[in-house]
N, C-alpha and C positions, 0 to 999 in steps of 0.2 A: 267455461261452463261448469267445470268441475270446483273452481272457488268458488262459484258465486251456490252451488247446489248445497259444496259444505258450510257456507255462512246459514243459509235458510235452515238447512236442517240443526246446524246448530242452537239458533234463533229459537226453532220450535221446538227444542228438548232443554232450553232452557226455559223459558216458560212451562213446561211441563214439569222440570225440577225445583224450580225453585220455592213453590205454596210447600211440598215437600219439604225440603229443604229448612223451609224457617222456620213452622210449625212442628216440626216431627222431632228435632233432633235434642234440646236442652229444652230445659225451664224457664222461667219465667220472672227469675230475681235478680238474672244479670241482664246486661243488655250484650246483645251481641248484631253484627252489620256482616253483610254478604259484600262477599268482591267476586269479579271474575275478571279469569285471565284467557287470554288464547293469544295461538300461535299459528300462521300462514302454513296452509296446507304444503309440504313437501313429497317430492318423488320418491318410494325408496328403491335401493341399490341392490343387489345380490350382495353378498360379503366374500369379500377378500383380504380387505383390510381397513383401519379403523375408520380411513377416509369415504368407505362405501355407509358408514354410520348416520342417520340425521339423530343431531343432535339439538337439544330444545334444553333450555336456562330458564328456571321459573323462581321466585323469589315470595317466599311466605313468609308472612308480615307476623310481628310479634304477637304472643298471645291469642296465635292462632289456635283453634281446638277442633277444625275440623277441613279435613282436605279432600275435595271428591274430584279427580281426575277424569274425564270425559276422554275416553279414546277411541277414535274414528277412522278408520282404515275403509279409502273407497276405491275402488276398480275401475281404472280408466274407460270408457267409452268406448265399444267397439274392438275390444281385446277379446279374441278367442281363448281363453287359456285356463288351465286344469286348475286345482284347489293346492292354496300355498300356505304356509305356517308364518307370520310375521312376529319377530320375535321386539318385544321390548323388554327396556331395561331402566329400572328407575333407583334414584339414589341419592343419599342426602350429603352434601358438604361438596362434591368432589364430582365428575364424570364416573361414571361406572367403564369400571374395567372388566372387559367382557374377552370371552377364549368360544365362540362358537364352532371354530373348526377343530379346537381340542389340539393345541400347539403347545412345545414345553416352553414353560418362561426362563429366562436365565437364572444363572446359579445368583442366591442372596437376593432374588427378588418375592418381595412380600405383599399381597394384598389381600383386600377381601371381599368376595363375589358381592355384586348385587343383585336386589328384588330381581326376578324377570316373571315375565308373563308371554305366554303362546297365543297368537290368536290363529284361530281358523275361518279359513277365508275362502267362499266357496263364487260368492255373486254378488254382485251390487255391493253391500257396503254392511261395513260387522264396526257396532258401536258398542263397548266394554266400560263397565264404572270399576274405579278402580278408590276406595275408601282409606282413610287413613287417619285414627283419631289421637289425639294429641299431637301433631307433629312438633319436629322439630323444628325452630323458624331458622330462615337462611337460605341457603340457596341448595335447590334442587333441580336434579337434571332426568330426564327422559332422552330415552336413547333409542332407535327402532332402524331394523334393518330387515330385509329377506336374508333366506336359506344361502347356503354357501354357494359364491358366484361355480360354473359348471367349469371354465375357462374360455369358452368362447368367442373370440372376435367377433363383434358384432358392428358393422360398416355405418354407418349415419346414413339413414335413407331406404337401407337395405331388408334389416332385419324389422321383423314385429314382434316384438318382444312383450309380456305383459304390462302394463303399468299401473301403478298401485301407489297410492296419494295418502300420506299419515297425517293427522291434525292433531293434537291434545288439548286438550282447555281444561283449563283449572278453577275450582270454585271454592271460593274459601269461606270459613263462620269465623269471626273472630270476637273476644268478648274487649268493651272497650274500657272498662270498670272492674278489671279481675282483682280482687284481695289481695292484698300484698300479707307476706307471714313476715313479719319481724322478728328477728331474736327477742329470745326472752318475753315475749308478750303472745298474749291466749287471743284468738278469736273464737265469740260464739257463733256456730255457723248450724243450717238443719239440709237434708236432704230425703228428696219424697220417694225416688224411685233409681233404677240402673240408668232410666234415659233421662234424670235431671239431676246429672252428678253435683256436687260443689266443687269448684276449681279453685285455686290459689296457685301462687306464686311469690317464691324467695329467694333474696340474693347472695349465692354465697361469694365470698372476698377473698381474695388472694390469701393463699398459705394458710390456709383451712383445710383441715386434718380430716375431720369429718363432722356430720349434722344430723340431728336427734329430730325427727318428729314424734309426739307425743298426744295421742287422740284419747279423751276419757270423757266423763259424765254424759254417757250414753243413754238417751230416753226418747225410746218411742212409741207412739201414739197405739196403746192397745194392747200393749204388751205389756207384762209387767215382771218381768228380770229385766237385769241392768247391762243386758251383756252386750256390744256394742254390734249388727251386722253389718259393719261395715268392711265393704276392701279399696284396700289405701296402694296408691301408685302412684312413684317418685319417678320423674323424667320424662322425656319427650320421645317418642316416638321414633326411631331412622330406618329402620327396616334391616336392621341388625343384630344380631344375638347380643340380649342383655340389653337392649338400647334403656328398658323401664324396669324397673323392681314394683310387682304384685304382693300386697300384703295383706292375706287373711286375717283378719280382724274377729270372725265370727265366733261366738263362745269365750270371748273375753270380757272381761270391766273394763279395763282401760285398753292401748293398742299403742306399743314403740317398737320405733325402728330407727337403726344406724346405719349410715353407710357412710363407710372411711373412705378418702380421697374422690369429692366430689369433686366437678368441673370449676374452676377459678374463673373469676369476674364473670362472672352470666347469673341467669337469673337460672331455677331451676320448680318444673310444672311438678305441684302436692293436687294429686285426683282422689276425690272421698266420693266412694259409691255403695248408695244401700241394695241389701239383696234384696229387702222387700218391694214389692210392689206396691204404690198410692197407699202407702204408710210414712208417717211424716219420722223421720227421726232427728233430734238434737244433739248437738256433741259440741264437745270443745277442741281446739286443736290448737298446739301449741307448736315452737322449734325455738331450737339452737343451735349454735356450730362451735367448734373448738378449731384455735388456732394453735397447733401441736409445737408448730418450729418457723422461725423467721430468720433469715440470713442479718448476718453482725450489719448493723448500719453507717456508713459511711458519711452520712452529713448532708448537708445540702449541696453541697460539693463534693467533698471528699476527695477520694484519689483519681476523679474520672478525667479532669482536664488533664492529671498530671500523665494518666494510659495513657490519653490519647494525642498527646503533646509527644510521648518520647514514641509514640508509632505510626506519627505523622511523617517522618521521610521512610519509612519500610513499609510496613504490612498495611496501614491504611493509605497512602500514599497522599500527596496533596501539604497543603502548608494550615495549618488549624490555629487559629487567635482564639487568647485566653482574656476572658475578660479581666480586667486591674483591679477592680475593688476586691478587698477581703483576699489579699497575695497569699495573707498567710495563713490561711486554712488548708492551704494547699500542701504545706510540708514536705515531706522528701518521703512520701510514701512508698513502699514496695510492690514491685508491680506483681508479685503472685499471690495469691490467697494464704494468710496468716493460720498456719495448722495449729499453731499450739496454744490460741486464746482458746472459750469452752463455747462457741459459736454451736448450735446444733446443724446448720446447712450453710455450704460455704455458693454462693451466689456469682456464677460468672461472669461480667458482660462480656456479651455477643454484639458485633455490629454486624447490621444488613446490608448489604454494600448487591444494589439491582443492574445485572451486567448488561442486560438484554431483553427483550419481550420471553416470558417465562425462564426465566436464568436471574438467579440469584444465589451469591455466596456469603457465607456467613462466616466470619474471622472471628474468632476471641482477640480481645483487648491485647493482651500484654502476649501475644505469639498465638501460635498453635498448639505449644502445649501445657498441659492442662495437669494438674497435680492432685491426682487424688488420693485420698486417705481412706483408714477404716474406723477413723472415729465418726465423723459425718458427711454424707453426699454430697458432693458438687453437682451444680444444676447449673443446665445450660438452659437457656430459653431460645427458640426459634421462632420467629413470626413470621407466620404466614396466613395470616389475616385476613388478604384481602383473597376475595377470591379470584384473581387474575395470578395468583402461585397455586392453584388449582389442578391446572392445567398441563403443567409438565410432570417428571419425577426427582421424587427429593432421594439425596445421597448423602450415605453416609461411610465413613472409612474411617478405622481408629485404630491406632498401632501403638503395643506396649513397645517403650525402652528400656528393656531389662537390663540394662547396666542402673538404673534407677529404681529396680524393685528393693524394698531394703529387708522383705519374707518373701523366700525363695516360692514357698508351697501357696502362695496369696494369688488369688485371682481377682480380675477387675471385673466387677458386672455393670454391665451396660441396660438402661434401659428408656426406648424411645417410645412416649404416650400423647397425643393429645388433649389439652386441656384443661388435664392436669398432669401433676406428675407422682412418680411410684418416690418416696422420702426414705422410705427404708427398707435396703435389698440385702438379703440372706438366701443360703443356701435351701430354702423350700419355699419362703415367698415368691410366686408367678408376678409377671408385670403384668398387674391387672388394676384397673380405676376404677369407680362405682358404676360405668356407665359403657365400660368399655377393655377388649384388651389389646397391650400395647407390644410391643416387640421389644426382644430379651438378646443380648451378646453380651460371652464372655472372652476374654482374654485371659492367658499366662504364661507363662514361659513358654510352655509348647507350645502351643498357639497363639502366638503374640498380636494377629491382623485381624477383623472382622469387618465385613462388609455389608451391608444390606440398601436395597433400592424398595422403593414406593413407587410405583405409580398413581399419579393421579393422588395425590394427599390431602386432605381433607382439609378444607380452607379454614384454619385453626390456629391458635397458640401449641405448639411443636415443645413438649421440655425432655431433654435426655438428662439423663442420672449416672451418674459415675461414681459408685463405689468401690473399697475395696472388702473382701471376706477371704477367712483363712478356715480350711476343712476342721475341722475337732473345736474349735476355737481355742487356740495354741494362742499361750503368754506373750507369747513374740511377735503376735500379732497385733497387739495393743495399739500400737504406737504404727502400724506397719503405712507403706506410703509409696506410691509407683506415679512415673509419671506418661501419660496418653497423649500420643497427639492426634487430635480430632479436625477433621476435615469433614466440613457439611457444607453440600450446595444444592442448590436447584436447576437441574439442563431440563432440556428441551425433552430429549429423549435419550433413554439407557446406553452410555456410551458411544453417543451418534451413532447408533442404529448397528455399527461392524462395517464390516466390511461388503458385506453383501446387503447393506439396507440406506436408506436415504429418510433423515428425517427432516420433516415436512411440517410446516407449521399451520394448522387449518383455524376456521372462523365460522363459529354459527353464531349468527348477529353483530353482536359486538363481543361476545366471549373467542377468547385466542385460546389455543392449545394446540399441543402435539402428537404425532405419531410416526412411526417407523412404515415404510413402506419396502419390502423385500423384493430381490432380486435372485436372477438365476435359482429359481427353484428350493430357497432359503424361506423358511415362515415363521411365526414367533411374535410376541409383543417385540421382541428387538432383533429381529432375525437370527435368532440363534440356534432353532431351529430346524437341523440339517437331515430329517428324514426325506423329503424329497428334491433332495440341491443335487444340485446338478456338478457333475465331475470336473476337471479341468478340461478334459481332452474332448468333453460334450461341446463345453461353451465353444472352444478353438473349434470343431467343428461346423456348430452353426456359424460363428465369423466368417469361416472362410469359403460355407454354402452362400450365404447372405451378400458378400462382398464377389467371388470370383465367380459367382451365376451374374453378375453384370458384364462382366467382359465378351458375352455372347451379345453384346451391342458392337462390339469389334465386326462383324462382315455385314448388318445395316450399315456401318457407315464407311467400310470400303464400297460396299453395293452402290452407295447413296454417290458417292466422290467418283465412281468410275461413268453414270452416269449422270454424272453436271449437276446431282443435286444440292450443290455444295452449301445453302443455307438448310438444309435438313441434313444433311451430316452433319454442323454443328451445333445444332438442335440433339441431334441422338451423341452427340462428345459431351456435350455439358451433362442432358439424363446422367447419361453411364460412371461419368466422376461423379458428383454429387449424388447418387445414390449408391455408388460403391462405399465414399466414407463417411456417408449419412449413418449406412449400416455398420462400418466399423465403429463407430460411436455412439450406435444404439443398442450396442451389446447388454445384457441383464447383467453379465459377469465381471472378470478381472481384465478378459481378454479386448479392449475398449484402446482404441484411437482417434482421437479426436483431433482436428487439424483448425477446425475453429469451432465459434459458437455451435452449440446442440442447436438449437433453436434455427438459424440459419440454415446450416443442412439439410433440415427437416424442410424448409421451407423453398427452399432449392430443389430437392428431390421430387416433393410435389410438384410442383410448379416446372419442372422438366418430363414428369412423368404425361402430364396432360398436356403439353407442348406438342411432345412426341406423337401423339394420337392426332393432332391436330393439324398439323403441318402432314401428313404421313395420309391421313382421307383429303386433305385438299392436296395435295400431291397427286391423287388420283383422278382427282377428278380433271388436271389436262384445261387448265384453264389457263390465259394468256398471263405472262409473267410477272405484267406488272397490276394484274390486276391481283395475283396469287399472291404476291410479295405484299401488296397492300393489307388482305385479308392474314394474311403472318402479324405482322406488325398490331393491325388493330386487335384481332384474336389474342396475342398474347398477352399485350395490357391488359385486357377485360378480364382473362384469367389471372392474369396477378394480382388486381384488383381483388378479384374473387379470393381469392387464396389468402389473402390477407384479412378480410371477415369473416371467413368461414373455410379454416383450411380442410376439414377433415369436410365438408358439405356433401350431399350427392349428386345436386347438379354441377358442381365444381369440375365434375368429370363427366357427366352424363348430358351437362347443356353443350360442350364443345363438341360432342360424340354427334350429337343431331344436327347440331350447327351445320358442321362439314360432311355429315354427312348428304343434307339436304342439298345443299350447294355440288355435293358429286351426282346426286341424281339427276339434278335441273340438268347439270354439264353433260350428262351421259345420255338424256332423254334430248337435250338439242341437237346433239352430234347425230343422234340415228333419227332423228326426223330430219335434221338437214340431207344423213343421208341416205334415206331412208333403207337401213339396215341397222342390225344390233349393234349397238358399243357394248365393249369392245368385241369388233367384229369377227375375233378368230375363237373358235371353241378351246381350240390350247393353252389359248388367256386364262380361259375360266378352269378348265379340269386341269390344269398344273399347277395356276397360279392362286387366283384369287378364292376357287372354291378352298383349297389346303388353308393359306393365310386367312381365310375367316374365319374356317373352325378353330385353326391354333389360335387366334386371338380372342374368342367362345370361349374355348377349355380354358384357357388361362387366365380370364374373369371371370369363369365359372368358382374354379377352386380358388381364386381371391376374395370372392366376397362370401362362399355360399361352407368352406370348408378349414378356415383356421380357426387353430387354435393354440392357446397358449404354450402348449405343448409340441404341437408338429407346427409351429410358423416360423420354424428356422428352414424348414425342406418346402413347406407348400408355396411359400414368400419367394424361395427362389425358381420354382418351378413357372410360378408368376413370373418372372425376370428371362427364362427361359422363350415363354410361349411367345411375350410381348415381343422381345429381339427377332424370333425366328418368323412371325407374323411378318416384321416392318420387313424381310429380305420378298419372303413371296408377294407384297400389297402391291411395296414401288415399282410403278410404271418403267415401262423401257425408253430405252433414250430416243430421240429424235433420228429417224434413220438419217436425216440431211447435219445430222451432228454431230462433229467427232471427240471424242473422247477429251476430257478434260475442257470442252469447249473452245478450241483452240486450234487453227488452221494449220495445218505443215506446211503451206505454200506463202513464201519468204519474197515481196518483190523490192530488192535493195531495201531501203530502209523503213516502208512499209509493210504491214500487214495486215493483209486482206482478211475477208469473211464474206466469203459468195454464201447464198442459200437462193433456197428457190424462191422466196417469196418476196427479200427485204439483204438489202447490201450497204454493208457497215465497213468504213474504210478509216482507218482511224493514221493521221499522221504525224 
């Protein structure tokens, strides 16, 4: 009911948006087409960790200029529950890396917050527009969770918890006929107002330094100086610091602007807006780009068959054929980069070598390591393009070899950007690109190692810079030359998550990625953490509540064996193993024994726990044995069956409880109408036995379903374990007065053995 109420109202606020929409927002000289997008209403989670996240993948088509995001947050049907803050999170290139509970990240990890938005949520349904002009095209993620989970165990069946259903829809304007700005060539272009900007778009080309636009011969209608009111804005949109550069224009004749190290091979949005209002203005607007520095050219070939020929039995591993024609271009090239030609940037190859779903390592050519100088930067290129390297975090690890510094006082700077890349690094230059900033490591002697993690990396072209620079700039520096070895890859998650975390690979739709999920009291993007973890001697504690509160299943099933119930004694031997090293193996911490599969245990322990209950009320109800055995037999398949579709379920436990339950009332209501008196007929029955084993079996499905938590479920779990055990000794019926113990006669006649009873005599020879 609740998809089909968000498709209608969606339905009807789009129709309500979209006359808006077309009309309201640009002019009338380009064309521009509406799309819309939406995504299948989801639950959301409490937070605990990344995986309580709904995640949603949206994809903005080129030449988009306008983004209106619809977000819809509706409150399940028949939920009682107070006013909640649902937080989203939105972001371009990459998943948003979000810290709601304010957890420390590990050391050398780097990233940068995204957009969020709060909504308040009181009844019914809270719908929020969410605008975004120029975006950037590519791919974009929305991310929405609730407030921090409380800890609570919450049973399947049990609890009523709120529920609260997220949908976003996306609406786009995109122009299908945008200008293209050519180098060196002028377009005459006019603009009437703030809301009918003129848009263009330029390509900048690999190893482009930076690019000029140039706006002049300003004239508009009514005015008569020449000064141009326009404001000019280079780049797209991401919800980032510095994503676009604004440029006041007003009170000038002409209007330029430069920005060095614009983004490579993309195209890049030139926005011209007049302040005036339904004033027509004319201008001209022109661009260029400079290409500062290009790495020395190798040929059409060059030395790449020869790398990859002599690191075909090592670091690339595998057997690689060299095509025959043209042998000899190939020569006896050297496989490291040539320091002493006048090359301005010395170009490394990188190969991508994809280990795994999100895991990818990147080898340079000729080794790992990498020779850098201070006459010009080595540039590594990383590709991580597609956005399925998104998804995990990128690493990076670089270690000077001072036996190979040839200036003692020289440092190596490192610099990783997006895009593009920083071409020339000094002692006061920041790594920063027109559009964005990047991350900066140094090395030197004293600190020869540097580390840094991303999460979550911006699905891009990756370039790191390796220079060298010497303080004062010292003669001896000139020539100076260190060699790096660089290790860059792509895992799942930051050092498999530690020791106290498990990473986990999740899926919303078809997009994969990871996260860390923490154990024993450990929190963190990678569990590291440790203000609320848990001690050693905590963990060994709870193991050893958890596991030796079973062995109070020891006197049910002597109870059970002394009288003859010997298929529910072992009924309550299988329980009590498999849930003693269910829970040795379900430990959060280090203190963990497993004896086989998790999964099986688990599945064992259930499946003995509801046994136990079941055999344990038909037990009491005193029904003929082969009819009782029959009822075992078919009972327990049904539960296994059960257990198997739906292990954690509530009738899984709750339909075998009624079952046998029912079946002991009928038995107990024929017994005293055949004879006409109470079953069971003696009051000592009831006030010793079964009143005490009711309650205890009350309180100890009381505090199992109604009182853990993540917290106290190492003492409540076993007091559970307690109750259950010391219930089954007061339930089980007493033995047959005409039965002796063990089921088994003492009276021996030569080589038979007899079995008188009062009813039925069994002579077995």
């Amino acid at each position: 009911m609740i998809n089909v109420q968000n498709k209608m109202d969606g339905q009807a606020i789009l129709y309500l948006l979209l006359p808006m929409f077309i009309n309201n927002c640009f002019g009338d000289d380009l064309t521009y087409i509406s799309g819309y997008f939406s995504k299948t209403p989801q639950k959301l989670s409490k937070y605990s960790w990344y995986g309580n996240v709904r995640l949603y993948h949206f994809r903005v088509p080129e030449d988009t200029v306008l983004v209106r995001w619809l977000l819809t947050v509706t409150k399940g049907s028949g939920s009682n529950c107070g006013t909640h803050n649902i937080t989203i999170h939105i972001r371009s290139g990459a998943p948003p890396v979000i810290n709601p509970i304010e957890t420390e990240f590990a050391n050398n990890t780097a990233f940068l917050p995204a957009q969020n938005l709060s909504l308040l949520i009181n009844s019914g349904q809270n719908i929020t527009l969410f605008n975004v002009s120029n975006p950037a095209p590519g791919d974009w993620f929305v991310a929405a969770h609730l407030p921090k989970n409380d800890g609570r165990i919450e049973h399947k069946g049990f609890s009523s918890s709120c529920s609260y259903f997220f949908q976003p829809q996306m609406f786009v304007r995109r122009v299908v006929d945008m200008p293209i700005l050519e180098s060196e060539s002028q377009l005459h272009q006019m603009v009437s107002s703030p809301d009918n900007p003129a848009v263009f778009k330029l390509f900048v080309p690999e190893y482009t330094s930076d690019f000029t636009v140039h706006v002049s011969g300003c004239v508009t209608e009514g005015v008569s100086n020449m000064e141009c009111p326009l404001m000019l804005t280079l780049g797209s949109a991401t919800l980032r610091h510095s994503s676009v550069r604004t440029i006041n224009c007003t009170g000038k004749a002409s209007c330029t602007t430069t920005l060095r190290i614009p983004p490579w091979d993309t195209w890049v949005r030139v926005t011209v807006e007049s302040i005036y209002v339904n004033l027509t203005t004319t201008f001209t607007i022109s661009a260029n780009h400079t290409v500062g520095c290009k790495p020395k050219s190798v040929g059409l070939t060059g030395d790449f068959f020869t790398r990859v020929s002599a690191n075909s039995s090592g670091e690339l591993g595998g057997n690689i054929s060299v095509p025959v024609e043209n042998t000899n271009t190939l020569g006896n090239s050297s496989l490291s980069p040539d320091f002493l030609d006048n090359a301005c940037l010395h170009n490394q190859p990188v190969f991508k070598e994809e280990l795994d779903v999100v895991s990818v390592r990147f080898a340079v050519i000729n080794g790992p390591n990498v020779t850098v100088s201070s006459l010009a930067p080595t540039l590594l290129l990383l590709n991580l393009n597609s956005f399925t390297d998104s998804g995990g975090t990128l690493n990076l690890d670089l270690k000077l070899n001072q036996t190979n510094v040839t200036y003692g006082n020289a440092s190596v700077f490192a610099c990783l950007t997006a895009r593009s890349p920083v071409l020339a690094l000094n002692w006061t230059q920041t790594c920063t690109t027109a559009f964005s900033q990047g991350y900066d490591l140094r090395l030197n002697v004293t600190f020869p190692q540097a580390t840094l993690r991303i999460p979550f990396p911006e699905a891009a072209m990756w370039y790191l810079t390796l220079q060298m620079e010497c303080p004062g700039n010292g003669s001896d520096c000139v020539n100076a030359s260190a060699t790096v070895t660089a290790s860059t890859y792509l895992s799942a998650c930051i050092d498999d998550c530690g020791t106290y975390g498990e990473c986990r690979l999740l899926r919303s739709y078809s997009y994969l990625y990871a996260a860390c999920v923490c154990k024993a009291g450990w929190r963190g993007w990678s569990c590291t953490d440790s203000k609320t973890a848990q001690t050693y001697g905590r963990q060994m504690m709870a193991a050893l509540l958890l596991t030796l509160s079973n062995l109070l299943f020891i006197p049910p099933i002597v109870v059970a064996v002394y009288r003859c119930y010997i298929v529910e004694a072992s009924v309550y031997l299988f329980t009590m193993f498999f849930s003693t090293f269910y829970h040795a193996c379900d430990q959060p911490g280090i203190t963990v024994m497993c004896i086989m599969d998790y999964d099986t245990l688990q599945y064992c322990d259930f499946l003995g726990s509801v046994s136990s209950i079941w055999v344990t009320i038909l037990c009491m109800s005193r029904v003929k044995e082969t009819f009782k055995y029959m009822l075992f037999m078919l009972g327990t398949l049904i539960i296994a069956m059960s257990m198997q579709l739906d292990r954690r379920g509530l009738w899984n436990m709750l339909g075998p409880i009624l079952c046998a339950v029912l079946a002991m009332v009928a038995a107990w209501v024929y017994r005293g109408v055949k004879r006409r008196q109470c079953y069971p007929t003696t009051w000592k029955r009831w006030v010793f036995y079964l009143i005490p084993g009711l309650a205890t079996a009350i309180i100890g499905l009381s505090v199992y379903v109604f009182t853990e938590t993540d917290d106290n479920y190492y003492y409540t779990h076993s007091i559970w374990h307690v109750m259950v055990a010391s219930s089954v000794v007061f339930l089980l019926p007493p033995r047959d007065r005409h039965q002796e113990p063990w089921g088994w006669s003492p009276k021996l006649c030569g080589y038979q053995i007899c079995k008188n009873e009062k009813e039925e005599l069994y002579t077995v020879t």
